[in-house]
Backbone as a chain_set.jsonl record, in Angstrom:
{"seq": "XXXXXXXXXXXXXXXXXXXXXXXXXXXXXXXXXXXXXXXXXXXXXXXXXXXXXXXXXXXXXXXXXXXXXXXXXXXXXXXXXXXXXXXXXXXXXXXXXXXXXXXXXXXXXXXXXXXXXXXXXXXXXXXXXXXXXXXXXXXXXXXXXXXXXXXXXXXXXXXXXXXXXXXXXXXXXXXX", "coords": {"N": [[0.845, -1.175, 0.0], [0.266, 2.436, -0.967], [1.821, 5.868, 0.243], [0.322, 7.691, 2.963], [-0.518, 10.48, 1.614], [0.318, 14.058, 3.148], [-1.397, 16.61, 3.115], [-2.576, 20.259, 3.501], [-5.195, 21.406, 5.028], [-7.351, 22.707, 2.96], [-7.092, 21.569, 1.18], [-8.206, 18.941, 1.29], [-10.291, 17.51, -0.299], [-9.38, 17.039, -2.53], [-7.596, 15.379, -1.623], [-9.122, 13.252, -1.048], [-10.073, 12.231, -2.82], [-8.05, 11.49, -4.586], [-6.818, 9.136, -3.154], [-9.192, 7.438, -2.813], [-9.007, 7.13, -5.946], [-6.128, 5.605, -6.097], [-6.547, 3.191, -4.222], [-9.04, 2.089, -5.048], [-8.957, -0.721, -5.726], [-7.484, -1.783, -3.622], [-8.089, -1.929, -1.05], [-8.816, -4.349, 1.64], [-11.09, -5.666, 2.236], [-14.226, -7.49, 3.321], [-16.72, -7.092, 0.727], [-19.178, -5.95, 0.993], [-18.401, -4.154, 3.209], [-16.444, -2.584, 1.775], [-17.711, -1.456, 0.377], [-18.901, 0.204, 1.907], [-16.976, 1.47, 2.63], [-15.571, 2.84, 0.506], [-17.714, 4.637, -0.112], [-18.09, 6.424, 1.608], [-15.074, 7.061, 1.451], [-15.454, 8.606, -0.554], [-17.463, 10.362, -0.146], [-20.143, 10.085, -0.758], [-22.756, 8.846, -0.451], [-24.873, 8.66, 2.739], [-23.614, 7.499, 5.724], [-24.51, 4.404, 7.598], [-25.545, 4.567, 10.679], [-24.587, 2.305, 12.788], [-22.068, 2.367, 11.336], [-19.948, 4.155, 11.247], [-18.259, 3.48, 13.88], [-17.495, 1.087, 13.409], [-15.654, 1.438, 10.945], [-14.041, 3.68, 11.625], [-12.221, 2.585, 13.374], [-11.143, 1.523, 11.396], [-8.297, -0.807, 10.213], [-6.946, 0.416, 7.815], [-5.421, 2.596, 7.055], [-6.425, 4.343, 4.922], [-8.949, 4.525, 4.629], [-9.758, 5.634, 7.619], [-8.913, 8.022, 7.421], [-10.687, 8.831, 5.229], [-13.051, 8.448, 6.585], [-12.482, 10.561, 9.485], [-12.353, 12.991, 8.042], [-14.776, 13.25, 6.932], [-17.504, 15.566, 7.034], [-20.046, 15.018, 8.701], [-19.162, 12.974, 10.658], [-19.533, 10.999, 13.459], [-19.213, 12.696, 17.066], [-18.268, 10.985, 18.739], [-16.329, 9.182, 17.124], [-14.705, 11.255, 15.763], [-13.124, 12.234, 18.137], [-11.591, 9.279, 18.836], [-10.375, 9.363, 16.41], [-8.147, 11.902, 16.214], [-6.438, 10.749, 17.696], [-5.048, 8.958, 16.253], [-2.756, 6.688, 15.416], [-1.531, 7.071, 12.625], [-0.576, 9.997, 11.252], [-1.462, 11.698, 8.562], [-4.193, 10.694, 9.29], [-5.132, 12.014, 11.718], [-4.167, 14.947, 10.519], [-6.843, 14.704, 8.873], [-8.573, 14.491, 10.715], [-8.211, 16.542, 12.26], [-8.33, 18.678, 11.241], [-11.191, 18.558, 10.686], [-13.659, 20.25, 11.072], [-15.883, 19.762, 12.562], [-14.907, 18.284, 14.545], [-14.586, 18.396, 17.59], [-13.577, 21.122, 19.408], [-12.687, 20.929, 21.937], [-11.091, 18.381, 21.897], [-8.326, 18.999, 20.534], [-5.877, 19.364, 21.756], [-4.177, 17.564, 21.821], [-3.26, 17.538, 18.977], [-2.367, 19.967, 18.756], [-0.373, 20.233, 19.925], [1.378, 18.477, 18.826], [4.363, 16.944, 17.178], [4.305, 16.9, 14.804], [4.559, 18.656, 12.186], [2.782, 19.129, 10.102], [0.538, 18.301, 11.687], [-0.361, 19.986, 13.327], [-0.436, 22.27, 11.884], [-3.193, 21.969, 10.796], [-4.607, 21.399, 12.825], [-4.461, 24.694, 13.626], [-5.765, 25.261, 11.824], [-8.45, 25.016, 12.275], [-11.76, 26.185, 12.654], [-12.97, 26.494, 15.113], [-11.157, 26.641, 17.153], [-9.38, 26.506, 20.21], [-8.588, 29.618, 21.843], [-6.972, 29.467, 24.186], [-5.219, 27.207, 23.828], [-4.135, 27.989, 21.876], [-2.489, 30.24, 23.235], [-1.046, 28.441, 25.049], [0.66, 26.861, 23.163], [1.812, 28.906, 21.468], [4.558, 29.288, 21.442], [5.556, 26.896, 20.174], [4.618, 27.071, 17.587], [5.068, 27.527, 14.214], [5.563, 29.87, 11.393], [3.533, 29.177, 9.037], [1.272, 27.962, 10.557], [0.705, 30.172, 12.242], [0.008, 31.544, 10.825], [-2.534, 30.551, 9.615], [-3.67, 30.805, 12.165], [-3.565, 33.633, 12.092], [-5.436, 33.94, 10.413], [-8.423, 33.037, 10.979], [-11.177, 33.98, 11.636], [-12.176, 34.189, 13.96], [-10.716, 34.34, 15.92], [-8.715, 35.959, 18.89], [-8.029, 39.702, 19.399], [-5.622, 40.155, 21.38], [-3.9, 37.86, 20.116], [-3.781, 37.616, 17.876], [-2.706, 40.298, 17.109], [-0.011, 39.876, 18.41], [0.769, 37.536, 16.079], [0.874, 39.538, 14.01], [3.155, 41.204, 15.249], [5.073, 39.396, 15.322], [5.639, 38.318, 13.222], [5.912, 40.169, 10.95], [6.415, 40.82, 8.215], [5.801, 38.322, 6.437], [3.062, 38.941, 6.995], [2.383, 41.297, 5.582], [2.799, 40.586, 2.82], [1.774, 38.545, 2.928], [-1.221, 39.583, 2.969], [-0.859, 41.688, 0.495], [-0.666, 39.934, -1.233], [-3.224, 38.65, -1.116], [-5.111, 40.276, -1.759], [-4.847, 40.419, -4.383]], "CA": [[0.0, 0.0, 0.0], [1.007, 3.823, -0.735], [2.119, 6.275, 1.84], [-0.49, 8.536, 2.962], [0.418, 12.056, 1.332], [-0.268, 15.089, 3.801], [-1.291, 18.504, 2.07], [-3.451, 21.392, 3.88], [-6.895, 20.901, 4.788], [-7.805, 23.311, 1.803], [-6.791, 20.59, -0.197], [-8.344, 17.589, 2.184], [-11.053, 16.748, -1.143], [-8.085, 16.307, -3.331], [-6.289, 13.743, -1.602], [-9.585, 11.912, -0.684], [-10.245, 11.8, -4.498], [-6.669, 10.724, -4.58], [-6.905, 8.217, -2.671], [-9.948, 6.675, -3.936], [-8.448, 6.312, -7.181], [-5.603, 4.562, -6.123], [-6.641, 1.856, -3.144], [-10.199, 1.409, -4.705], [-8.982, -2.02, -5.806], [-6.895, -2.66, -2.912], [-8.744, -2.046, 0.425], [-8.649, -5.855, 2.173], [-12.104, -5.723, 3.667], [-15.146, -7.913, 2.737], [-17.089, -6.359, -0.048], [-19.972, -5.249, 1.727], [-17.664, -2.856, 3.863], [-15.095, -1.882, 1.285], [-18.646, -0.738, -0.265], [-19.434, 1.573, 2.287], [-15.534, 2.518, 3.148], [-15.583, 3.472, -0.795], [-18.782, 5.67, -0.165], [-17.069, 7.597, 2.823], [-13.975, 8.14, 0.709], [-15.891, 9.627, -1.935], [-18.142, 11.43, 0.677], [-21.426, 10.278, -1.25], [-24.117, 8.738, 0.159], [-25.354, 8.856, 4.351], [-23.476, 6.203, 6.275], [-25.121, 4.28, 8.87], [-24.647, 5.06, 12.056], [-23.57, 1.49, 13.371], [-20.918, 1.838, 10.515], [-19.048, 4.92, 11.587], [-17.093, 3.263, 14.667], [-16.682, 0.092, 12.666], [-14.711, 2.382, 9.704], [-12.936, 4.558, 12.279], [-11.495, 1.491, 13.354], [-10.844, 0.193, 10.229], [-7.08, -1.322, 9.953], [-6.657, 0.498, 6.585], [-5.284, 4.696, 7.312], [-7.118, 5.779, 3.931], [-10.743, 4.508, 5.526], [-9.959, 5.866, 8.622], [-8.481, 9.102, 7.277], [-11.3, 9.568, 4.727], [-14.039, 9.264, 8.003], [-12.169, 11.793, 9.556], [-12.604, 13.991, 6.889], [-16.476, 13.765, 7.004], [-18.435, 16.508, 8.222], [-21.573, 14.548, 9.351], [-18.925, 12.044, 11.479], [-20.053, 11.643, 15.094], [-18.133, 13.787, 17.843], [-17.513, 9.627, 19.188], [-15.519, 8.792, 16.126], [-13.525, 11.973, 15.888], [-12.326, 11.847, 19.103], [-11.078, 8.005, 18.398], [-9.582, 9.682, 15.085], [-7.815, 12.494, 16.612], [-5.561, 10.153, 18.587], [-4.742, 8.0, 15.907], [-1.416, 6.504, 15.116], [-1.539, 7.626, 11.12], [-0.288, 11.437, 11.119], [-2.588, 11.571, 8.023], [-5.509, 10.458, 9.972], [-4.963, 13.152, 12.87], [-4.456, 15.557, 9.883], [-7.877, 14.957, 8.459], [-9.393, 14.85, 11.536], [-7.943, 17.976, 13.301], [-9.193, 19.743, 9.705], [-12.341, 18.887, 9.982], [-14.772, 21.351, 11.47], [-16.832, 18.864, 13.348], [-14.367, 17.642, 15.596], [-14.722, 18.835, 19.349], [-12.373, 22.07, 20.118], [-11.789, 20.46, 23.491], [-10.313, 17.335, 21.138], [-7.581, 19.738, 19.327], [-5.087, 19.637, 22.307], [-2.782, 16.489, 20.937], [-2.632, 17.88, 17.535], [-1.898, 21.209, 18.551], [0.845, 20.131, 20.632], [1.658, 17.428, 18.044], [5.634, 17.391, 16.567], [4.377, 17.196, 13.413], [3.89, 20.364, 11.939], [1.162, 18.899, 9.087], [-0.603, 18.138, 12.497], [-0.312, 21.588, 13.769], [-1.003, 23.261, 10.958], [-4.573, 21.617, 10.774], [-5.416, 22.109, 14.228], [-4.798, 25.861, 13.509], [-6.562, 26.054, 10.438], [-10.336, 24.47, 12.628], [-12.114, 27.007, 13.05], [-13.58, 26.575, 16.589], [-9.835, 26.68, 17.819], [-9.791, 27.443, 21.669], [-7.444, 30.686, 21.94], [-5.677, 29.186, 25.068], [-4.677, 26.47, 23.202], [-2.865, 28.866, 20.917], [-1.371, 30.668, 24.209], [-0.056, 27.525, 26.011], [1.896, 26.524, 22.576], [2.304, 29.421, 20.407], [6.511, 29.31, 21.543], [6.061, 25.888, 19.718], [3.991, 27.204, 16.233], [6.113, 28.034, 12.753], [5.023, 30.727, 10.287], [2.241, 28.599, 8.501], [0.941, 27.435, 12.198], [0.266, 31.332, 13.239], [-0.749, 32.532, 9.815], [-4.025, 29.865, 9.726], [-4.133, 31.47, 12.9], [-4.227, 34.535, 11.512], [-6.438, 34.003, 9.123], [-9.473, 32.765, 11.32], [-11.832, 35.129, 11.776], [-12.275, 34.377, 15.399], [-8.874, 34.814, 17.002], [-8.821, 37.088, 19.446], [-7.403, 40.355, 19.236], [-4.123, 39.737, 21.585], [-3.662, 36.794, 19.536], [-3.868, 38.497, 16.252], [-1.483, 41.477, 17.448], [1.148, 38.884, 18.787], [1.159, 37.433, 15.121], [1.826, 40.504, 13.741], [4.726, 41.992, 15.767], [6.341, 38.573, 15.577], [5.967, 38.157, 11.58], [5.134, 41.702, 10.195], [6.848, 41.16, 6.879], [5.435, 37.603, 6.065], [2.178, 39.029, 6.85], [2.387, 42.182, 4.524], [3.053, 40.058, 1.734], [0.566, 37.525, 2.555], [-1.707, 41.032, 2.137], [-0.888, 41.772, -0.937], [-1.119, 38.537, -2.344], [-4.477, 38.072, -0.86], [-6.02, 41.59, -2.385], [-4.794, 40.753, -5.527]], "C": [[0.886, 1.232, 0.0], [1.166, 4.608, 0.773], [0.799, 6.912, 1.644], [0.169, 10.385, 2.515], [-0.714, 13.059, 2.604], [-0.292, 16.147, 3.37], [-2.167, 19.013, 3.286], [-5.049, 21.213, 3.699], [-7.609, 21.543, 3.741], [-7.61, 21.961, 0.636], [-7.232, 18.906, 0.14], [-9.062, 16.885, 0.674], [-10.354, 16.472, -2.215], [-7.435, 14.823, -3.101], [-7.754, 12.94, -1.562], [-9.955, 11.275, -2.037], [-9.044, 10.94, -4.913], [-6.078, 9.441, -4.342], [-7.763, 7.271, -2.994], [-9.042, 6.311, -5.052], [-7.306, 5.485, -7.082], [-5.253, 3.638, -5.101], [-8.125, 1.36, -3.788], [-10.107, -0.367, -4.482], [-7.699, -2.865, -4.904], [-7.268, -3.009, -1.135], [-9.044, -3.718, 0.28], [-9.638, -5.793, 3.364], [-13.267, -6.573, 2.787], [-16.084, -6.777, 1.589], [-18.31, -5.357, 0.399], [-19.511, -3.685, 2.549], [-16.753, -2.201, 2.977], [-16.169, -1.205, 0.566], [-18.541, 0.441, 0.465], [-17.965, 2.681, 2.912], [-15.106, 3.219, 1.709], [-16.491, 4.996, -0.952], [-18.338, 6.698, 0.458], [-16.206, 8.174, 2.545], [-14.951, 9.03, -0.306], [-16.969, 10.881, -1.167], [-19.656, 11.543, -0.236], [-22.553, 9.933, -0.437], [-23.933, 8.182, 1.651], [-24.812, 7.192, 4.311], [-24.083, 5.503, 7.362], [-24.696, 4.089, 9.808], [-24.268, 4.046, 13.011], [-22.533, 1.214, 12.711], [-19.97, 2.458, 11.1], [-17.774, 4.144, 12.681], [-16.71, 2.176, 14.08], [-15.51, 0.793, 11.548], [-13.736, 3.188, 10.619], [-12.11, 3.65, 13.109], [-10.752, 0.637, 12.989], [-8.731, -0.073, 10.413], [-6.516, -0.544, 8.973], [-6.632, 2.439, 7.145], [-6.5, 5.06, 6.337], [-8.208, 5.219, 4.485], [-10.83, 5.375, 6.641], [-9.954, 7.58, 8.495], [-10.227, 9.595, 6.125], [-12.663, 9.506, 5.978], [-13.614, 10.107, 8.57], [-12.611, 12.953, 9.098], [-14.079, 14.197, 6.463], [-16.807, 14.613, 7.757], [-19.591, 15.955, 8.966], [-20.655, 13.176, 10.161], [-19.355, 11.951, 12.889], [-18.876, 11.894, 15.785], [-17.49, 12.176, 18.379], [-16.661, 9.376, 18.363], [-14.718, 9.949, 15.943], [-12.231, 12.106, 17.022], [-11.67, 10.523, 19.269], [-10.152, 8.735, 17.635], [-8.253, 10.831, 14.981], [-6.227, 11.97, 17.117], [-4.936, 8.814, 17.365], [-3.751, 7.761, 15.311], [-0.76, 7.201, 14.01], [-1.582, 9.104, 11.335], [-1.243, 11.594, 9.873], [-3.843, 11.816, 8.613], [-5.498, 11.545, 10.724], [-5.402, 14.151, 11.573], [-6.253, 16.003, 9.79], [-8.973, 15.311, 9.563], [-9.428, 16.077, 12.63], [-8.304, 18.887, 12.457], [-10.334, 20.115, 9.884], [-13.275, 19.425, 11.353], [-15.581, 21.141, 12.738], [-16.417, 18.377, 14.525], [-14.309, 18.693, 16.803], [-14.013, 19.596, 19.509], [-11.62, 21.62, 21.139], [-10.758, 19.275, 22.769], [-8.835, 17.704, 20.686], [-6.297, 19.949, 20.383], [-3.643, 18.954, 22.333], [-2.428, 16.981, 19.572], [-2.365, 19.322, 17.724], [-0.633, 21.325, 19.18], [1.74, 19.105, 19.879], [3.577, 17.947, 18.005], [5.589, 17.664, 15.211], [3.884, 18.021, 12.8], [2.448, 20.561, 10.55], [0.258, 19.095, 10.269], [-1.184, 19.412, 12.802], [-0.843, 22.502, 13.146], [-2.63, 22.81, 10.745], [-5.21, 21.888, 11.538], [-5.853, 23.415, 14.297], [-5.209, 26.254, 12.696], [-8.454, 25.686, 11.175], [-10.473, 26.135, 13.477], [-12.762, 27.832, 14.298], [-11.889, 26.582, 17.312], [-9.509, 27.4, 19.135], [-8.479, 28.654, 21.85], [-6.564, 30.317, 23.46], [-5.206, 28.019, 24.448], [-3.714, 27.375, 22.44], [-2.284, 29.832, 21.549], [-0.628, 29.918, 24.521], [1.02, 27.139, 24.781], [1.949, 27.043, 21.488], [3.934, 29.431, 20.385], [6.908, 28.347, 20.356], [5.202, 26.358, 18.046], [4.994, 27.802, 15.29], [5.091, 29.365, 12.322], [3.641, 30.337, 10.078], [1.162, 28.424, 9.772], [-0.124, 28.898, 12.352], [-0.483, 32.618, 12.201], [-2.357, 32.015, 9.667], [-4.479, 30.673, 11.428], [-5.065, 32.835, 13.017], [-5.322, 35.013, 11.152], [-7.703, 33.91, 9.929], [-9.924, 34.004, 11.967], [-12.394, 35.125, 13.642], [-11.513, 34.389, 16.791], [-8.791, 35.711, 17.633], [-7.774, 38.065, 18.816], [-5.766, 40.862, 19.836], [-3.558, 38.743, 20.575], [-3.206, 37.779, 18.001], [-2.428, 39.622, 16.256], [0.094, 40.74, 17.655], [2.096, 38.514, 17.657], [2.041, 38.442, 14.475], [2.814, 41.158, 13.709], [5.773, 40.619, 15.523], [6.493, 38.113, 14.11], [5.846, 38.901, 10.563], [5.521, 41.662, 8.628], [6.17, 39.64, 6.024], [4.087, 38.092, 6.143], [1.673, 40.045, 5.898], [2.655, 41.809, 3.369], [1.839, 38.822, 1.445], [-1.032, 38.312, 2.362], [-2.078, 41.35, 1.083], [-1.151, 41.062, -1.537], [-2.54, 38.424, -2.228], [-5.537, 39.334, -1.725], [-5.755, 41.527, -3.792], [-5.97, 39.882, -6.454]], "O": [[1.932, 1.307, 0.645], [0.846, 4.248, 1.906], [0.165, 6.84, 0.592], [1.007, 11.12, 3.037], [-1.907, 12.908, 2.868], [0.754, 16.768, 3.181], [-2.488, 18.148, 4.1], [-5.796, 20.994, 2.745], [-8.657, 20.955, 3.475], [-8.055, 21.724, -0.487], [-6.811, 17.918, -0.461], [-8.569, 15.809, 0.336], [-10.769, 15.552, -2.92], [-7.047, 13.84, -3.733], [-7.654, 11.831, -2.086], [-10.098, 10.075, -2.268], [-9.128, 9.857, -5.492], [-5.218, 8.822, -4.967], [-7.313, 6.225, -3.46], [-8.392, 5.265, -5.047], [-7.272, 4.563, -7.896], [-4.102, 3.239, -4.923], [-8.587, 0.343, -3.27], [-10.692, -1.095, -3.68], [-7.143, -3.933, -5.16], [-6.903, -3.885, -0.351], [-9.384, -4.289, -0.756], [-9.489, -5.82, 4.586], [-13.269, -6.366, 1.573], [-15.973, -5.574, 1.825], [-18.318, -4.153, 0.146], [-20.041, -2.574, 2.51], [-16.225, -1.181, 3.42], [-15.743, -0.21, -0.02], [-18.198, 1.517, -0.023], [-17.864, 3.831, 3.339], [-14.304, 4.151, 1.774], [-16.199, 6.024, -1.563], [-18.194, 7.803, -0.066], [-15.999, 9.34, 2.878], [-14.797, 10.224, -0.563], [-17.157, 12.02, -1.594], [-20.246, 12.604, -0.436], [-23.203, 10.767, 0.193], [-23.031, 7.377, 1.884], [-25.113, 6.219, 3.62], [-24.187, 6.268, 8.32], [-23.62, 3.53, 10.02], [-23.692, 4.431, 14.029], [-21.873, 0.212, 12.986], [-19.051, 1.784, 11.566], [-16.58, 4.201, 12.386], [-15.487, 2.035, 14.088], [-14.374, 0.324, 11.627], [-12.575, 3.293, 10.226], [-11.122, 4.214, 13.578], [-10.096, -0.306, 13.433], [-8.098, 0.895, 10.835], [-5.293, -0.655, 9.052], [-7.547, 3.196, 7.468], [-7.4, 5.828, 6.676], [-8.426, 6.091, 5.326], [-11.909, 5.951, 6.785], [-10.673, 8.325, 9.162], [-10.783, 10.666, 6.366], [-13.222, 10.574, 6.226], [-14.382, 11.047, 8.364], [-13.2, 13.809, 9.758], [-14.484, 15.137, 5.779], [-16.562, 14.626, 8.963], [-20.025, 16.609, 9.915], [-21.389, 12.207, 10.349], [-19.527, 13.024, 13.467], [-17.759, 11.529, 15.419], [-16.262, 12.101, 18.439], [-15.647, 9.254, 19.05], [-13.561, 9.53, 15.966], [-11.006, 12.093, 16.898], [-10.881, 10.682, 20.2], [-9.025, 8.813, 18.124], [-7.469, 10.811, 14.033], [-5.168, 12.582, 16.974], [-4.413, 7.799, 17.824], [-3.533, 8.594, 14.431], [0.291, 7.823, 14.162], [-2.697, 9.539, 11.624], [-2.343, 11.641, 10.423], [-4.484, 12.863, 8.517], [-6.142, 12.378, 10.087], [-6.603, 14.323, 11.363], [-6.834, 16.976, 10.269], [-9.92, 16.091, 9.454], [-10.262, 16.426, 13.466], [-8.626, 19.987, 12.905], [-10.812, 21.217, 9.617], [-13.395, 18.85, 12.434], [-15.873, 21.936, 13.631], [-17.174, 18.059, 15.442], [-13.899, 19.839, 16.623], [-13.081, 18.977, 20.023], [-10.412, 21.749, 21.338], [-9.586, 19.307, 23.144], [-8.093, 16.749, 20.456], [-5.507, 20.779, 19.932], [-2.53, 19.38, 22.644], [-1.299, 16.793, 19.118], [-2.109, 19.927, 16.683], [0.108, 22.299, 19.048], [2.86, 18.903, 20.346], [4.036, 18.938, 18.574], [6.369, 18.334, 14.533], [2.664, 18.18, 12.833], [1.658, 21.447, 10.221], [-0.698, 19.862, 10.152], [-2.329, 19.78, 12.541], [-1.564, 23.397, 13.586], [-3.286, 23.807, 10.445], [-6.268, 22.501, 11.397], [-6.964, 23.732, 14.722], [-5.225, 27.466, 12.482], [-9.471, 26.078, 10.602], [-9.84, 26.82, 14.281], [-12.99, 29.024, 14.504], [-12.047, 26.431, 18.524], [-9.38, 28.622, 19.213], [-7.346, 28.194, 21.994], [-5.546, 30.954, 23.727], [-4.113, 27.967, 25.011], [-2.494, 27.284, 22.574], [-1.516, 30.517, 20.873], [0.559, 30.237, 24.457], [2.197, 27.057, 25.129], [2.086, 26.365, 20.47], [4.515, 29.581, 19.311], [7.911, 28.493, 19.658], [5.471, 25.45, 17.259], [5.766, 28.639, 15.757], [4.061, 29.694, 12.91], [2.692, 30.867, 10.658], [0.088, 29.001, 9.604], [-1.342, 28.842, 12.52], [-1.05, 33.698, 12.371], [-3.288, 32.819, 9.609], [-5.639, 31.018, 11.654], [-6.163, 33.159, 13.471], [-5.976, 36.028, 11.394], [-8.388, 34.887, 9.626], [-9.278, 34.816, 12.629], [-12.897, 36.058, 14.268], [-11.672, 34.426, 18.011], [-8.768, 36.721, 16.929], [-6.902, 37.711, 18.023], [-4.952, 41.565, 19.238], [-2.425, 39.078, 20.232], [-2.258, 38.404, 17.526], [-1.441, 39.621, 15.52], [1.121, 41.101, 17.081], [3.311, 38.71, 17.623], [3.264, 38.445, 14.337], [3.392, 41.65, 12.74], [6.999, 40.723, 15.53], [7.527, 37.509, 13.826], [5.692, 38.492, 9.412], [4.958, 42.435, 7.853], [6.014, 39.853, 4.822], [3.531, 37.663, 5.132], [0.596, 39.805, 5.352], [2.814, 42.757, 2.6], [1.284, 38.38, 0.439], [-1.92, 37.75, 1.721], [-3.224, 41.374, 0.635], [-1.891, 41.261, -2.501], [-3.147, 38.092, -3.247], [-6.636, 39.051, -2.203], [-6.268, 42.377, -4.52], [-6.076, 40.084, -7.663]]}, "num_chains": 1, "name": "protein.A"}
């Protein structure tokens, strides 16, 4: 099996397309389930709701990673998904929207800076979370920070004084 590639949750319906196309014909699950772990990657039709913890379970990252990556997953299965071995998986699931703010405290403290950067791109993102380990956030980390429209205003100011020239450029680019 391939690796799991990690891009930017802007780009989460890429990879799961991505992915689909190249495990459809290798997921190693009875057909019945590789049906509905096919449906989940593709994000088409309503899964049922004794499937979800069976799939967020699944053995296989890209199943687990494309539940993650659902918005209609339950808050039980994100929190499972959050914690899960596959940096990938975390990814998708610290992306996605749905998952619990209180959940976002392993991937924001993560080492891996894909993780990090996802955590600070969800939009419910608790602002002491991004006190206790802004020392530990990069550039990208504090610009999704940035960016969210509900960051406080210490928070916001902080950015600024500590990256004023990456952010005047990310400015311009953005008005153009």
């Amino acid at each position: 099996m391939g690796k799991l590639i990690v891009l930017a949750r802007e780009h989460r319906d890429a990879i799961i397309v991505l992915m689909t196309e190249s495990i459809e014909n290798e997921l190693d699950l009875p057909d019945t389930r590789r049906a509905e772990a096919l449906r989940t990657i593709r994000g088409g039709e309503e899964v049922p709701e004794d499937q979800w913890d069976t799939m967020a379970a699944d053995r296989d990252p890209y199943v687990r990673a494309a539940v993650a990556s659902r918005h209609d997953c339950p808050e039980r299965s994100l929190r499972q998904l959050i914690n899960d071995p596959v940096a990938g998986v975390v990814v998708c699931a610290a992306g996605n929207p749905s998952t619990p703010p209180d959940a976002l405290n392993s991937a924001i403290s993560s080492k891996d800076p894909n993780i990090r950067l996802a955590a600070c791109s969800h939009p419910e993102l608790p602002m002491d979370l991004v006190r206790e380990h802004y020392p530990i956030l990069g550039k990208a980390e504090r610009l999704a920070i940035f960016r969210n429209p509900k960051v406080s205003e210490d928070i916001r100011a902080k950015i600024a004084e500590d990256i004023p020239g990456y952010l005047k450029t990310f400015r311009v680019n953005s008005e153009s």
